[in-house]
N, C-alpha and C positions, 0 to 999 in steps of 0.2 A: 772207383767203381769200374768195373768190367766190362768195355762194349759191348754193344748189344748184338749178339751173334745171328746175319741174317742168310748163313748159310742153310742149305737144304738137311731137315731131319732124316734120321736113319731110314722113315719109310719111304723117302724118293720129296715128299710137299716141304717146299720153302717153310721157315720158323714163321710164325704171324709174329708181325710188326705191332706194337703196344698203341693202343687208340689213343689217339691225339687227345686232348682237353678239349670240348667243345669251345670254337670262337664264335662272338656273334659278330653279325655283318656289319658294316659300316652303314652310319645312318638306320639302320632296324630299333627300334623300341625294345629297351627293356625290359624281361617279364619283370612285372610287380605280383609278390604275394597279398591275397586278397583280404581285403582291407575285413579285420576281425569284428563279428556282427557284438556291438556293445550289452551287455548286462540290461536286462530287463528289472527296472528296480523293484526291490524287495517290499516296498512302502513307499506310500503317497508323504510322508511325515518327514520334514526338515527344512531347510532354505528353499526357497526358489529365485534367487537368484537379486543382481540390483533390482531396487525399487524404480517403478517407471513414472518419468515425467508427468505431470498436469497433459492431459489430452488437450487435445484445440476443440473450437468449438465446432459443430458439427454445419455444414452449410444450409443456407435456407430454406430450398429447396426439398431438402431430406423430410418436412413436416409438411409434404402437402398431400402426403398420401393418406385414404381414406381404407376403411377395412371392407368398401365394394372391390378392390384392389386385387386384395388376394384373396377371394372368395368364383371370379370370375370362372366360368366352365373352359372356356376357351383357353385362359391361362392354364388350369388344371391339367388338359391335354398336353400342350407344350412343353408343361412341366414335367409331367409323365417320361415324354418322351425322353428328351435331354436327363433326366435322372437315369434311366436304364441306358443309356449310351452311356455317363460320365460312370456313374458308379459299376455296373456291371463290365464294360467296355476299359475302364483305366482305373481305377483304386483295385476293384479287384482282380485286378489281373498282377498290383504291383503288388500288392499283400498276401498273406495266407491269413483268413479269417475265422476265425470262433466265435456264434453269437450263443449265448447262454441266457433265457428270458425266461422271470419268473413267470407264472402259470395266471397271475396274478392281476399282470400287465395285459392280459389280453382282455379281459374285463372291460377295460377303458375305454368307451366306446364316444364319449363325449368330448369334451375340451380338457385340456390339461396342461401343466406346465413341464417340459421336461426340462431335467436337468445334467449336466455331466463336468466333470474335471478337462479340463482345457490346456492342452501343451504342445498341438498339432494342426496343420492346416488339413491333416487328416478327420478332424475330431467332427466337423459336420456331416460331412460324409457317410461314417462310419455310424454316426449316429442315426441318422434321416433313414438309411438303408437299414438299421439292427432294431427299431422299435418296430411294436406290431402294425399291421397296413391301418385299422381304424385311425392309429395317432401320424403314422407318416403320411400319409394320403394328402393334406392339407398343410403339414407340420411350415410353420414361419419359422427360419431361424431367426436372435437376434445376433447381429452386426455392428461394431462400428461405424459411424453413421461417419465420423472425422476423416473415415481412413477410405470405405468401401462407395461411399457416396460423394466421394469428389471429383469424381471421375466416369463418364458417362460408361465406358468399355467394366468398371468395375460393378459399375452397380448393374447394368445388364444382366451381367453373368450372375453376379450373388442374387438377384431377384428371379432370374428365369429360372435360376437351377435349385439355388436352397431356398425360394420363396421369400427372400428377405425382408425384415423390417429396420429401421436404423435406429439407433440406441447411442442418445446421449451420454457418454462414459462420464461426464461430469455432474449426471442426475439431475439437470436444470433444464433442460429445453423446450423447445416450443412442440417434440414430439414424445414428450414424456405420456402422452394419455393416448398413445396409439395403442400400446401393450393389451389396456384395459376393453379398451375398443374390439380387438381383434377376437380376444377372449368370450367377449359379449355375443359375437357375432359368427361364433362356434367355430372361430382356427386356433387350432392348439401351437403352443411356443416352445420352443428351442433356447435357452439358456443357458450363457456361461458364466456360471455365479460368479468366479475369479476375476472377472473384468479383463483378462487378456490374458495369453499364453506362457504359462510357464517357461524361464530358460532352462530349468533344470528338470525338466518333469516330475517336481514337488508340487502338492498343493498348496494355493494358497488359501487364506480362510476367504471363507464365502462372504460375498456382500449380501446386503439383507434382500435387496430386489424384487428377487423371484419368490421367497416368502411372502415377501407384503403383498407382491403380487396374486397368489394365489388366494393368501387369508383373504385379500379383499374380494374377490370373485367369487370364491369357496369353490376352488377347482383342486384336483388332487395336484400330485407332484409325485415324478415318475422319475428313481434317482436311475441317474446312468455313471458305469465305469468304465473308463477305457484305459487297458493294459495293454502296454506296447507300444502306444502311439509316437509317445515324443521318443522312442527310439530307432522308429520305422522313420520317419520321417521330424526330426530335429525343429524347435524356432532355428530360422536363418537357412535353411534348406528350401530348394524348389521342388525336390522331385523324393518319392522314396528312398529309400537302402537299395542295394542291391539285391539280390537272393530271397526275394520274398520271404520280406520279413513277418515274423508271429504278431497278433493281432488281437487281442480278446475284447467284444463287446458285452458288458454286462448289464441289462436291464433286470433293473428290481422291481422288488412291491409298492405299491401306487401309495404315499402318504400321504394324509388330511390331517390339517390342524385342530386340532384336542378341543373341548370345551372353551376355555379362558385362554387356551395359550398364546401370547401375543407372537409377533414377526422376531423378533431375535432368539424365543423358544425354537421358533419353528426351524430358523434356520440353522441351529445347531443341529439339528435333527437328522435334518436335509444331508448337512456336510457330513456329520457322522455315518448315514445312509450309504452315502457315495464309497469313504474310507471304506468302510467295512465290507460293500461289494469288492471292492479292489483285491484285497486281503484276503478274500472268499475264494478269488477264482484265479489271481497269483500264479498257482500251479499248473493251471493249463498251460504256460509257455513253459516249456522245458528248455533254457538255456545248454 
């Protein structure tokens, strides 16, 4: 090949010199290309992942609360507050959200069971803040009692902010008859029929719970869908995606249990309710 000739062109100006390959510095960080925002799945329908261990049992402690508890004015305030700081202030700032509620759901002016698919430490959140003010206003989530209530810094936070109640994951405890209690006493509930977080954001089938739960009160049940969650925010992640990720809240129509139909009718129902919000509103994230 022929040197590079840096003698002056005919018009009198030096040849340009061919631009070097950019080097980067010594000790400067790599750019990285940015990490690709995963697939928003098509369907709730398939594996969700290994099967999880027997829970421990939940601590003593966790059964001594009464449903004066979360009924208190002063709590209410508190809660208020800290919800419009957490949720307004840091979820949605780190999301981009869509809530889509049926017309139907605003009815519900009384006690109820909500319900939703579970595969995010997002999914409270997002639900507490996406159903109408009558049902949020007071809404108790339930909780892991094993997990959230061993720990005084844990249970603060999940009672101040999501109004918590603790739930025996092993259907035995000494606060199995809180649920009924709270219901009685006109706070509506927050249920994850799955029993814990999806790894794969699949669902899995519903336990019967919040069915029996409601047949037995005769309270409706208000299916909730959350599309996007376990891919905004992952099991095994602390913090969101980056890029504000897509979000879809879907509250459905209020369901009550049929004439004769028993808890395992109902909560095919339920599951099916959920499925099929999912599948309804899919579209709204545009991958």
């Amino acid at each position: 090949m022929a040197p590079q000739d840096s003698s002056p062109q005919h018009d009198g100006t030096p040849a340009r010199r061919p631009r070097a390959a950019s080097r980067q510095r010594p000790g400067s960080t790599p750019r990285s290309t940015p990490e690709p925002r995963p697939r928003v799945l098509d369907s709730l329908e398939g594996h969700t992942g290994r099967q999880e261990p027997d829970p421990p049992a939940p601590p003593a402690e966790s059964a001594d609360l009464t449903a004066a508890h979360y009924t208190q004015p002063v709590r209410r305030i508190l809660r208020r507050i800290t919800q419009t700081v957490f949720f307004r202030g840091i979820v949605n700032r780190t999301i981009t959200r869509t809530n889509v509620v049926d017309p139907a759901a605003y009815g519900v002016k009384g006690t109820c069971v909500v319900v939703a698919n579970h595969s995010s430490h997002l999914d409270a959140p997002l639900v507490m803040s996406g159903v109408p003010h009558y049902i949020s206003r007071d809404l108790a989530t339930g909780v892991a009692a094993d997990y959230f209530f061993t720990a005084w810094h844990k249970k603060l936070f999940t009672q101040l902010i999501f109004n918590a109640f603790p739930v025996d994951r092993r259907g035995e405890g000494a606060n199995k008859g809180l649920s009924k209690k709270l219901l009685a006493a006109g706070v509506p509930l927050l249920i994850f029929p799955e029993g814990t977080r999806s790894k794969t954001g699949k669902m899995a089938p519903f336990k019967v719970g919040a069915a029996s739960l409601a047949l037995a009160v005769q309270v409706p049940v208000v299916p909730v869908a959350l599309i996007g969650a376990h891919e905004a925010m992952p099991r095994g992640t602390s913090w969101p995606r980056r890029g504000r990720p897509p979000v879809v809240v879907a509250v459905g129509a209020p369901l009550r249990a049929r004439g004769n139909e028993n808890a395992y009718s109902f909560n095919e129902r339920i599951e099916a309710a959920v499925r099929a919000l999912y599948a309804a509103n899919r579209h709204r994230i545009q991958d």
